[in-house]
C-alpha positions as CSV (number, residue, x, y, z in Angstrom):
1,X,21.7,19.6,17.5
2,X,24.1,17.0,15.9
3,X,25.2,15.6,19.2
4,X,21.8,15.3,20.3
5,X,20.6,13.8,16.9
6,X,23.6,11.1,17.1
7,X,23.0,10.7,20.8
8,X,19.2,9.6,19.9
9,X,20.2,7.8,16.9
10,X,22.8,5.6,19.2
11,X,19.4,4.3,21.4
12,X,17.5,1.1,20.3
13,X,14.0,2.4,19.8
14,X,12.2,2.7,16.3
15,X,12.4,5.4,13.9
16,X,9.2,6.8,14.8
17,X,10.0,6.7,18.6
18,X,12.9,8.7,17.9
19,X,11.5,11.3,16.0
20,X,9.1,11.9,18.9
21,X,11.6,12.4,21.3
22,X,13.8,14.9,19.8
23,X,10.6,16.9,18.4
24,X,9.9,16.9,21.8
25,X,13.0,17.9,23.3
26,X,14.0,20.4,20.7
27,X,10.1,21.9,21.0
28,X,10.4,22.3,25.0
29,X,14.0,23.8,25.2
30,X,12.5,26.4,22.5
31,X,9.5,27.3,24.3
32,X,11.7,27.8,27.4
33,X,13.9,29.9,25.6
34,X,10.7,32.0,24.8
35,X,9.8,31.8,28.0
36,X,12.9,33.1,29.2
37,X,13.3,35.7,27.0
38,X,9.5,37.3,27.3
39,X,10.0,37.0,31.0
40,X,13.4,39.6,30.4
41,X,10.9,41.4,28.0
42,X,7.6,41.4,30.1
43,X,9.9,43.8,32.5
44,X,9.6,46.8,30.3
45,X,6.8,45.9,28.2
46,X,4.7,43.3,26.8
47,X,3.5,41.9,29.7
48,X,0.2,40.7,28.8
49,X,-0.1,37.1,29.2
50,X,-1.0,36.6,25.9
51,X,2.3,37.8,24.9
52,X,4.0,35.1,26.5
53,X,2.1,32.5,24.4
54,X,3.4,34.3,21.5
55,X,7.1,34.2,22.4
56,X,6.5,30.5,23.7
57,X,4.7,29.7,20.8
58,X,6.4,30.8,17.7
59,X,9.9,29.4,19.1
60,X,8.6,26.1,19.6
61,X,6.8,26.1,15.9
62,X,10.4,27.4,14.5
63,X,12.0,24.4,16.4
64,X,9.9,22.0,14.7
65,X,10.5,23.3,11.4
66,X,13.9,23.5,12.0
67,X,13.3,19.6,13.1
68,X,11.7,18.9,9.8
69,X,14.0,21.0,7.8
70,X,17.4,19.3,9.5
71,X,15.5,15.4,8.8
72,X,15.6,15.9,5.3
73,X,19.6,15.0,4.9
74,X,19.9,13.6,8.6
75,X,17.4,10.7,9.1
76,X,17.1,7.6,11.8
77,X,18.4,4.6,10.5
78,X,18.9,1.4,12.5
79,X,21.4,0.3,10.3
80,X,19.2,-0.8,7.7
81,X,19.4,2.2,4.8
């Protein structure tokens, strides 16, 4: 997540713009690690698709707590903090 976070923090959009983009990126690798996973799951049980808006669902909300939670100590600058 650091690499990502400094890759984003190198570009020249605003704070806000770069919040939105890794929330987003961070959101969508974590639902499609959800995805991945209930697919495995869904083999042997589970395979209800409500159950794969569950898996997608809570991995995505961790990842944006996680977001939230990791912007505490790490924010977007610009150089002027």
């Amino acid at each position: 997540m650091k690499l990502l976070w400094d890759w984003i923090d190198k570009k020249p959009w605003s704070e806000k713009n770069k919040y939105r983009m890794i929330i987003l990126i961070c959101t969508s690798v974590a639902a499609a690690a959800g995805l991945g996973l209930w697919s495995i799951v869904q083999l042997w049980t589970l395979d209800h698709w409500s159950w794969m808006a569950v898996f997608t669902g809570y991995s995505a909300f961790l990842a944006l707590v996680l977001i939230i939670a990791y912007s505490f100590n790490h924010d977007f600058h610009n150089g002027t903090h």
